[in-house]
PDB file as gemmi writes it, atoms N, CA and C in Angstrom:
CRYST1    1.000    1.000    1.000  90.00  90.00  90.00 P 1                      
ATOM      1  N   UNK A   1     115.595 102.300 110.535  1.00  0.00           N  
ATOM      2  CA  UNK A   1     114.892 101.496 109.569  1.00  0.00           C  
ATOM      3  C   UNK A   1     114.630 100.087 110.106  1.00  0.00           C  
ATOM      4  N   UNK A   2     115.137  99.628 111.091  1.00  0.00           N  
ATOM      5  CA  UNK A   2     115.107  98.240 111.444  1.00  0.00           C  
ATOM      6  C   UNK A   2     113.645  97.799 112.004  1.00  0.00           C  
ATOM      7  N   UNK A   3     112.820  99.009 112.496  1.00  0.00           N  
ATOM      8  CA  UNK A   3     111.586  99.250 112.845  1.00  0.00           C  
ATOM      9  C   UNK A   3     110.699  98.546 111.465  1.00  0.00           C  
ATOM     10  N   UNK A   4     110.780  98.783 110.847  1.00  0.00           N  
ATOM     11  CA  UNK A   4     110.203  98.832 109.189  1.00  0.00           C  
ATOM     12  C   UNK A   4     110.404  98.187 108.367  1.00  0.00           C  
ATOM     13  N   UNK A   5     111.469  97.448 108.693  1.00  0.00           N  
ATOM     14  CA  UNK A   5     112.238  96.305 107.452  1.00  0.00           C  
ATOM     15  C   UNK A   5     111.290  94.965 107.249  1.00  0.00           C  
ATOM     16  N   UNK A   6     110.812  94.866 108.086  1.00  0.00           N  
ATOM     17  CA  UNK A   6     109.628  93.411 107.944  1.00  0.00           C  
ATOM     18  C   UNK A   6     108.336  94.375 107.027  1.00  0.00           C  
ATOM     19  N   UNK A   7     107.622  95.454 107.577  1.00  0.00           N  
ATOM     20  CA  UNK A   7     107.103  95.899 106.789  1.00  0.00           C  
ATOM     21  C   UNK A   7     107.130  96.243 105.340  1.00  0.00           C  
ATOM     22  N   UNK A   8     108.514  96.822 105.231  1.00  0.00           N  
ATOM     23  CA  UNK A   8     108.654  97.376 103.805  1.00  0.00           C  
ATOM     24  C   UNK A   8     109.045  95.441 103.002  1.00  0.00           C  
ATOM     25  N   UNK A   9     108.999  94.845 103.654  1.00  0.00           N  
ATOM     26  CA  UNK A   9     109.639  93.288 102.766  1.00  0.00           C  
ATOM     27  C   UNK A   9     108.034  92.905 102.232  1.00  0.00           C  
ATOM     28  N   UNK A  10     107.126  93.408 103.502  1.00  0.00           N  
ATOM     29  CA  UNK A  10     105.554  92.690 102.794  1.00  0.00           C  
ATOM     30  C   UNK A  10     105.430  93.420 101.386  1.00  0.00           C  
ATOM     31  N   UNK A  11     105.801  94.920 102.190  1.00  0.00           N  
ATOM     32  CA  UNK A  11     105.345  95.566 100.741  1.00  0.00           C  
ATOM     33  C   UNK A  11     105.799  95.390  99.240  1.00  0.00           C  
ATOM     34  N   UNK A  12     107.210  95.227  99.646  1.00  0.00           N  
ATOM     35  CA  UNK A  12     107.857  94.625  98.343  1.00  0.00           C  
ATOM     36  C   UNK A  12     107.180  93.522  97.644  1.00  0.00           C  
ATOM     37  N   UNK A  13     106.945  92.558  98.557  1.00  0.00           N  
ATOM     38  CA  UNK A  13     106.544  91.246  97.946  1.00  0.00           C  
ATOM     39  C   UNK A  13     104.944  91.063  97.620  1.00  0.00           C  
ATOM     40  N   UNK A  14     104.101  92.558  98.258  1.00  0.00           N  
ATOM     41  CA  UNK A  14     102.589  92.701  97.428  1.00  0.00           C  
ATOM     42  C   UNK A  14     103.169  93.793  96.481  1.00  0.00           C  
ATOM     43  N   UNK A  15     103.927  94.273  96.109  1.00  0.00           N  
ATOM     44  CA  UNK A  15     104.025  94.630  94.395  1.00  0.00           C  
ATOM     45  C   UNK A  15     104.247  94.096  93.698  1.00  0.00           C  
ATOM     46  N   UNK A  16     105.237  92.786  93.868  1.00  0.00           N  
ATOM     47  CA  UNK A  16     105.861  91.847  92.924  1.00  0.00           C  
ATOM     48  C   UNK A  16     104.769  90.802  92.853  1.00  0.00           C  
ATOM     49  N   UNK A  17     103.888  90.660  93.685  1.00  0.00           N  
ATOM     50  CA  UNK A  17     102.242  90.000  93.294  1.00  0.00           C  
ATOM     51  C   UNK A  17     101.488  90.419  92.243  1.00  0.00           C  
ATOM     52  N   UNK A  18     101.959  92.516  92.202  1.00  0.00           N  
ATOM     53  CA  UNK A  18     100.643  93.138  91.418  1.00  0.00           C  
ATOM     54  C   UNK A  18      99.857  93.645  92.153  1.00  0.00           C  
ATOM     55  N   UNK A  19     100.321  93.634  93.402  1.00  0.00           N  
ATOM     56  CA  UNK A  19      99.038  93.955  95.100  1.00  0.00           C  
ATOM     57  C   UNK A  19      99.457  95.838  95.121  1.00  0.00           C  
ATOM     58  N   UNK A  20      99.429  96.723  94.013  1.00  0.00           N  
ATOM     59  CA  UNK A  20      99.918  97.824  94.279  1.00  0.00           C  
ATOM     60  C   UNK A  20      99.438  98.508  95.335  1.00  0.00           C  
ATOM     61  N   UNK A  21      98.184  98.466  95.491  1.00  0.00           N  
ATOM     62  CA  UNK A  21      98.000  99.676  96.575  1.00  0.00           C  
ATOM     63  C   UNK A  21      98.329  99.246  97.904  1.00  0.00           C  
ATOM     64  N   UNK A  22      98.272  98.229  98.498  1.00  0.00           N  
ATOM     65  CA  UNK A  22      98.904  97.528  99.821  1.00  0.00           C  
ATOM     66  C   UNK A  22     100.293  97.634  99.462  1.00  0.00           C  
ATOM     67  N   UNK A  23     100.811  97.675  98.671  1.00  0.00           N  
ATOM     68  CA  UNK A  23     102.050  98.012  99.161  1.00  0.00           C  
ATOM     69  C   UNK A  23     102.819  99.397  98.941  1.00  0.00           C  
ATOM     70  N   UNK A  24     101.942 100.258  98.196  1.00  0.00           N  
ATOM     71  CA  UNK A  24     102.021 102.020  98.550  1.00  0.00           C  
ATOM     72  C   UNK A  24     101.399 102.352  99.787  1.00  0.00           C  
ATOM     73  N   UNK A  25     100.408 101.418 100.217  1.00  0.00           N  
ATOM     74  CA  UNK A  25      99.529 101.685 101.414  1.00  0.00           C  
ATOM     75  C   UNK A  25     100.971 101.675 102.678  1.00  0.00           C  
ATOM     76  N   UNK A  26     101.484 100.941 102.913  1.00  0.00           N  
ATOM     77  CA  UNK A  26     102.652 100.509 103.620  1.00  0.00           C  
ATOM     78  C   UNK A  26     103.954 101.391 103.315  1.00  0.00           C  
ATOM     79  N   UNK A  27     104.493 102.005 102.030  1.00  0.00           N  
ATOM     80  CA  UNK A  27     105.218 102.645 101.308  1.00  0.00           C  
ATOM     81  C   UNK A  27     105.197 104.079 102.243  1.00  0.00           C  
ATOM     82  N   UNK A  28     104.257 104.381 101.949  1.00  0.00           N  
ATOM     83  CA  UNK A  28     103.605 105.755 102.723  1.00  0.00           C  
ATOM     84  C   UNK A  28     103.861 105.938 104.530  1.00  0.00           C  
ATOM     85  N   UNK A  29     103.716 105.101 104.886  1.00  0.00           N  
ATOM     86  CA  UNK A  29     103.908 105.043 106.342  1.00  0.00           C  
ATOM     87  C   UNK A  29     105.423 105.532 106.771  1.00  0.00           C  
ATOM     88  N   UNK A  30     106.471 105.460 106.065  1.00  0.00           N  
ATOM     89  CA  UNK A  30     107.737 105.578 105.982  1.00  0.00           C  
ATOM     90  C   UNK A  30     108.512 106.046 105.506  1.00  0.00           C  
ATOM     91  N   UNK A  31     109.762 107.112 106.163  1.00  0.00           N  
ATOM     92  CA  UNK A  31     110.308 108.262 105.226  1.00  0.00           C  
ATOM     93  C   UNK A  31     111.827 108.097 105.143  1.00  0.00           C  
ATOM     94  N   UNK A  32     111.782 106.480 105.002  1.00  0.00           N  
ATOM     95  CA  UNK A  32     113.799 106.270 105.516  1.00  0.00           C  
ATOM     96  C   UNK A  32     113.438 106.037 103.702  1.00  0.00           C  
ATOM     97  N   UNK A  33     115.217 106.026 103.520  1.00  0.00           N  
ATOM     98  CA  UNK A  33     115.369 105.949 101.965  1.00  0.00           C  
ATOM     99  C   UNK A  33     115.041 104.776 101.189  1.00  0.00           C  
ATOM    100  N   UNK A  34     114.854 103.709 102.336  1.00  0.00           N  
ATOM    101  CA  UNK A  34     114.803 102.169 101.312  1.00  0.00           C  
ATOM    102  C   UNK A  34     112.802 102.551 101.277  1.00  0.00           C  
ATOM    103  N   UNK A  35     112.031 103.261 101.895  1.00  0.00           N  
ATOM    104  CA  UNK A  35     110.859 103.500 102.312  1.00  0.00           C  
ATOM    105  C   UNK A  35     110.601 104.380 100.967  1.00  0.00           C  
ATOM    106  N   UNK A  36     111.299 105.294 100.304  1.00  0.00           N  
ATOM    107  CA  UNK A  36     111.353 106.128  99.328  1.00  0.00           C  
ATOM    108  C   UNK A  36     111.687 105.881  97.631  1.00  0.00           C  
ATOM    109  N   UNK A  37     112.439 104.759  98.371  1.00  0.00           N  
ATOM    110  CA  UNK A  37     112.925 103.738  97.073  1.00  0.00           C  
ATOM    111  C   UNK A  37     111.474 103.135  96.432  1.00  0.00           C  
ATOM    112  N   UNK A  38     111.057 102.538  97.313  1.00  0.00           N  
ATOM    113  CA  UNK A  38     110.071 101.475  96.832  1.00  0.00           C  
ATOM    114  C   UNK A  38     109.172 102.606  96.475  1.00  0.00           C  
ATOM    115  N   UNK A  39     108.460 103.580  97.241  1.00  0.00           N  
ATOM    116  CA  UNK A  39     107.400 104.414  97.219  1.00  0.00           C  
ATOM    117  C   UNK A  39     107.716 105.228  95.472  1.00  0.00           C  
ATOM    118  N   UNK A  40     109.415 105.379  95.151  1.00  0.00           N  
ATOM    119  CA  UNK A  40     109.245 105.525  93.746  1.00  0.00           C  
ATOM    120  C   UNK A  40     108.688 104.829  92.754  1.00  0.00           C  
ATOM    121  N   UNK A  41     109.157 103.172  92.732  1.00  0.00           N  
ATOM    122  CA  UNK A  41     109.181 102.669  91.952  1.00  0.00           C  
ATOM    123  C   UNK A  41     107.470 102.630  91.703  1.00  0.00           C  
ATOM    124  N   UNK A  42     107.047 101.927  93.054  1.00  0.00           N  
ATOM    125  CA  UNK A  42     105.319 102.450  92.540  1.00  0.00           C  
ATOM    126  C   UNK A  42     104.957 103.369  92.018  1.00  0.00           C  
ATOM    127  N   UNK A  43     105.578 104.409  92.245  1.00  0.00           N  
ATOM    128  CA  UNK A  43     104.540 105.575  90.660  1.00  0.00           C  
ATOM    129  C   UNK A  43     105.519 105.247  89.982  1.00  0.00           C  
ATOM    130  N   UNK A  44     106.728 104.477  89.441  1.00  0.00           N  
ATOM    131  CA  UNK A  44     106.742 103.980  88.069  1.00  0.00           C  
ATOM    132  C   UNK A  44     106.234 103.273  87.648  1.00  0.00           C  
ATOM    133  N   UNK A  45     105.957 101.735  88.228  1.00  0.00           N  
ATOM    134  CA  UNK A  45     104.906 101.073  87.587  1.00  0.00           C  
ATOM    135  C   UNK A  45     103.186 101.447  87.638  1.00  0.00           C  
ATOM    136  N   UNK A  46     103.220 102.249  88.192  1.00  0.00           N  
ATOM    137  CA  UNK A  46     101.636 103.435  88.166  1.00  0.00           C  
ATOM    138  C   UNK A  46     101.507 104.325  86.689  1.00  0.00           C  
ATOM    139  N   UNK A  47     103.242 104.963  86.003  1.00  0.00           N  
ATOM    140  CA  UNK A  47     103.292 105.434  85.116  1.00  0.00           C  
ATOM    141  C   UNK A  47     103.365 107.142  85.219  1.00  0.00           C  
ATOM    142  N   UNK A  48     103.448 107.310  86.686  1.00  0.00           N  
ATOM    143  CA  UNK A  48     102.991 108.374  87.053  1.00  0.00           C  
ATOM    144  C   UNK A  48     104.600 109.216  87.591  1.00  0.00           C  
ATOM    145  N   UNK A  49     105.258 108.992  85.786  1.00  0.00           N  
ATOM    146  CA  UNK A  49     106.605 109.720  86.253  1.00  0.00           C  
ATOM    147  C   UNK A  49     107.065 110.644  86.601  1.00  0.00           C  
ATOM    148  N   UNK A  50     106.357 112.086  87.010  1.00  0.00           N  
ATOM    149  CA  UNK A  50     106.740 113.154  87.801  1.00  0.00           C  
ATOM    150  C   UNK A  50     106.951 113.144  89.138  1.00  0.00           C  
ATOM    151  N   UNK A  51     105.498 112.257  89.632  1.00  0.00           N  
ATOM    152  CA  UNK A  51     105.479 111.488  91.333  1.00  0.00           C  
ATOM    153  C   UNK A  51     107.085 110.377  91.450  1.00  0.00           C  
ATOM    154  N   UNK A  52     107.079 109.566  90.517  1.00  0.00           N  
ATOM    155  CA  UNK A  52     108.201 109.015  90.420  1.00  0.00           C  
ATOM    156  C   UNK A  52     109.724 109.601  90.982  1.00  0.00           C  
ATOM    157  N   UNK A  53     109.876 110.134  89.851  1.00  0.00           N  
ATOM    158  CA  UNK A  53     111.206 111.281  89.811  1.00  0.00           C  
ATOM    159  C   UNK A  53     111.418 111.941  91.298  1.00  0.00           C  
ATOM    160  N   UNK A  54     109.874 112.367  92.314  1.00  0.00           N  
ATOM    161  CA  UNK A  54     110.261 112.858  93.398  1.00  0.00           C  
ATOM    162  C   UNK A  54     110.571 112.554  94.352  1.00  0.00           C  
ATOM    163  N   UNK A  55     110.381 110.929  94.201  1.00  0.00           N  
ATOM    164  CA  UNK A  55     110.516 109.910  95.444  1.00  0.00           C  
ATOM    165  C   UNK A  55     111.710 109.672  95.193  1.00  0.00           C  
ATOM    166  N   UNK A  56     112.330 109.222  94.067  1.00  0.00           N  
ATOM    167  CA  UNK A  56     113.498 109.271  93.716  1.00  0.00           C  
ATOM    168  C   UNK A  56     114.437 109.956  94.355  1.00  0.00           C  
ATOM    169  N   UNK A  57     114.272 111.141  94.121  1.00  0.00           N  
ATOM    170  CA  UNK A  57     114.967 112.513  94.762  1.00  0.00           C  
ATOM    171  C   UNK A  57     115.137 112.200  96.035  1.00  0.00           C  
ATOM    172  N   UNK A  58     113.921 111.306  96.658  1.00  0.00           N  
ATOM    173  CA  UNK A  58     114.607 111.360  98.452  1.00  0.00           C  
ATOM    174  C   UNK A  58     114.806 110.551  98.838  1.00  0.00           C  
ATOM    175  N   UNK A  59     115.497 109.516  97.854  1.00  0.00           N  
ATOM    176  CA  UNK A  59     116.192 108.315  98.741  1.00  0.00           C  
ATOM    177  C   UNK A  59     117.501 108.593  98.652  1.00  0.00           C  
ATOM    178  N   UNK A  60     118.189 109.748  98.894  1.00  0.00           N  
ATOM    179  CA  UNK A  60     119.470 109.931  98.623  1.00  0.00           C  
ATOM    180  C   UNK A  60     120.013 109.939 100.357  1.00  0.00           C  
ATOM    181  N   UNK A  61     121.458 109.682 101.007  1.00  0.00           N  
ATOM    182  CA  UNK A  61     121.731 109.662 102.429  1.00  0.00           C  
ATOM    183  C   UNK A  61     122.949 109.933 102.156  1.00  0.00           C  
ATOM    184  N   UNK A  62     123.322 110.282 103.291  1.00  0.00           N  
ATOM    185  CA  UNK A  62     124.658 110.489 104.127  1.00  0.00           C  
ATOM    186  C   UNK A  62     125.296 110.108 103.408  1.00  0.00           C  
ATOM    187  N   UNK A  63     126.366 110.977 102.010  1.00  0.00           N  
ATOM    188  CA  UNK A  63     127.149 110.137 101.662  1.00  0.00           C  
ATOM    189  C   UNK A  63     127.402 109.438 100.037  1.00  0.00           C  
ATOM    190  N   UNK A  64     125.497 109.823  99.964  1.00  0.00           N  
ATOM    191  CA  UNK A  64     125.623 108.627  99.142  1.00  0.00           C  
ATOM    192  C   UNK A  64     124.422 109.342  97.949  1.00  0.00           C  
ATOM    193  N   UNK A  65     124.785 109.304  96.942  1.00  0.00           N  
ATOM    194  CA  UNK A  65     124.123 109.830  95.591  1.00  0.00           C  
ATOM    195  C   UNK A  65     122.302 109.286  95.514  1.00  0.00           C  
ATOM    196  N   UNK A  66     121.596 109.927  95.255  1.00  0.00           N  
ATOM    197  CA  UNK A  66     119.986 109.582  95.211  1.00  0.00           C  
ATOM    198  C   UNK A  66     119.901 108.469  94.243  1.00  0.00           C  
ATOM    199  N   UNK A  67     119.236 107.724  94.301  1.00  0.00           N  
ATOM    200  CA  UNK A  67     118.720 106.688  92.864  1.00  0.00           C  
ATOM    201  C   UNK A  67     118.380 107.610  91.821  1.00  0.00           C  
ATOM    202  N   UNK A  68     117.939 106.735  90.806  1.00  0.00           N  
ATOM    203  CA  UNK A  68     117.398 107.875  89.738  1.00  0.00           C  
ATOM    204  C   UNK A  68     116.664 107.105  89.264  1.00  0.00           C  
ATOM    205  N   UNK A  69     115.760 106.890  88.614  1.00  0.00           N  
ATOM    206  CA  UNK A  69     114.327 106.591  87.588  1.00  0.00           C  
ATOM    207  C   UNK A  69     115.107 105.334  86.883  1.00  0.00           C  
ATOM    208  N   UNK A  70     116.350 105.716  85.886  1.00  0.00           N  
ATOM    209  CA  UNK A  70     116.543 105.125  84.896  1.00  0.00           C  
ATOM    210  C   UNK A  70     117.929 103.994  85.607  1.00  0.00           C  
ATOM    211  N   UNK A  71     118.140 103.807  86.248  1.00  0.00           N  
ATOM    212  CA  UNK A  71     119.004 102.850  87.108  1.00  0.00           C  
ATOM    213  C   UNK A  71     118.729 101.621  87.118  1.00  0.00           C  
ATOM    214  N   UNK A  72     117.006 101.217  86.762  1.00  0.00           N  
ATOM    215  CA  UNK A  72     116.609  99.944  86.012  1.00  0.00           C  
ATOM    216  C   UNK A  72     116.175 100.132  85.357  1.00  0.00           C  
ATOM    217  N   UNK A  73     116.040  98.968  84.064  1.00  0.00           N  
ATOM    218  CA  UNK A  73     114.972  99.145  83.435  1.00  0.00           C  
ATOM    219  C   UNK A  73     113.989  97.645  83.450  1.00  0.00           C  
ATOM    220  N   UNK A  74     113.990  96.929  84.267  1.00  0.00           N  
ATOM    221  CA  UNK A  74     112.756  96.303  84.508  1.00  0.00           C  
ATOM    222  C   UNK A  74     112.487  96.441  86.398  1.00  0.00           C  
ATOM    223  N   UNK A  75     111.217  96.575  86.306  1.00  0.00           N  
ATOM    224  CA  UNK A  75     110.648  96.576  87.710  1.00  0.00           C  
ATOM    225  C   UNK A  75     110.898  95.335  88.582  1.00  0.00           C  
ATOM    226  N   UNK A  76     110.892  94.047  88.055  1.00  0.00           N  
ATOM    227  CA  UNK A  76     110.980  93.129  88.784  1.00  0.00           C  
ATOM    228  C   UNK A  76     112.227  93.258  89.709  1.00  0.00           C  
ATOM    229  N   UNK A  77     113.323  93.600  88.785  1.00  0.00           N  
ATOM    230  CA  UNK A  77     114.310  93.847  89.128  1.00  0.00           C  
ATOM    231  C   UNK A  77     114.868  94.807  90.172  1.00  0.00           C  
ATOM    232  N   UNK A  78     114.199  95.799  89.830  1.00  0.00           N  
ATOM    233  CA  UNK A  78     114.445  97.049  90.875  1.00  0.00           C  
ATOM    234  C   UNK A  78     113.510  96.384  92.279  1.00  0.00           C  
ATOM    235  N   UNK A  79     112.599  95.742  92.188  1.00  0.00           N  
ATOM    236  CA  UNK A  79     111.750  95.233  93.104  1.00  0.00           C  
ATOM    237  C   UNK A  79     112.763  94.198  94.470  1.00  0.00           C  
ATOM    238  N   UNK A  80     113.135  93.248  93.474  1.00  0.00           N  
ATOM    239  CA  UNK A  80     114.117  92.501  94.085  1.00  0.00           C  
ATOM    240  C   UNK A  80     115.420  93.386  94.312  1.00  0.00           C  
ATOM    241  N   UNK A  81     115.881  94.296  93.514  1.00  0.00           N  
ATOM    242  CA  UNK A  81     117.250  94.737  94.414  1.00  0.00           C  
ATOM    243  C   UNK A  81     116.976  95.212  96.169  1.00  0.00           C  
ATOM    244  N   UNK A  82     115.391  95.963  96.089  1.00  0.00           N  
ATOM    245  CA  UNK A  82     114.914  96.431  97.435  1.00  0.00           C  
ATOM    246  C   UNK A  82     114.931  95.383  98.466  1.00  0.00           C  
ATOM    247  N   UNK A  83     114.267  94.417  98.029  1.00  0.00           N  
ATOM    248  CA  UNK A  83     114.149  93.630  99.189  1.00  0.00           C  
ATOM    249  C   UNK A  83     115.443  92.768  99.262  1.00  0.00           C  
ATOM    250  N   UNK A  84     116.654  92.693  98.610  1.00  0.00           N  
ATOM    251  CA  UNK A  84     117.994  92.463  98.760  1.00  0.00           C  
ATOM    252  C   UNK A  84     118.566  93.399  99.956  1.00  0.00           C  
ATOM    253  N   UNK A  85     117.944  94.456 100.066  1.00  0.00           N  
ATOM    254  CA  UNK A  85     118.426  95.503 100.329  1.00  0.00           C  
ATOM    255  C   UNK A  85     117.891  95.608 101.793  1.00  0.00           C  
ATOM    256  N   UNK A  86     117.017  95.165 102.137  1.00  0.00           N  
ATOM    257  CA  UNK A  86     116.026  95.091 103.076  1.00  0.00           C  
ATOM    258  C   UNK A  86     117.073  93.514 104.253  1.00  0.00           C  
ATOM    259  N   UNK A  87     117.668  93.342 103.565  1.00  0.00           N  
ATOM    260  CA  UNK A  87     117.928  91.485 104.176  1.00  0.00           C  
ATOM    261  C   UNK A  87     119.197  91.899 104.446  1.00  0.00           C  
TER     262      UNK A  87                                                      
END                                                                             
């Protein structure tokens, strides 16, 4: 992931603009879990909770339990835990 971490930080920070598709555009390029994280939350704030739920499903690793949908309930928030997460 260290490849990607500057990338996935733009992307974070063009969703938390409102810049959705540049930063699904970027989302997409990448299949590590913090890459899957974000790529959920965009089809939550898209509304598009089945796509949601599946991205969800694959940010799970080595170890360690998948996110789930309902783990936030504001986006900003889940937005900023990523790029916490990213640093």
């Amino acid at each position: 992931m260290a490849d990607n971490k500057q990338q996935l930080r733009i992307a974070v920070q063009a969703a938390l603009d409102g810049d959705w598709d540049t930063s699904h555009r970027i989302a997409q390029d990448y299949s590590d879990t913090t890459a899957n994280w974000l790529h959920a939350v965009l089809h939550k704030i898209e509304g598009d909770v089945g796509n949601s739920h599946y991205w969800y499903a694959r940010t799970s690793s080595v170890g360690a339990e998948a996110r789930k949908y309902t783990d936030f309930n504001d986006i900003r928030d889940e937005l900023t835990a990523i790029l916490d997460s990213l640093n």
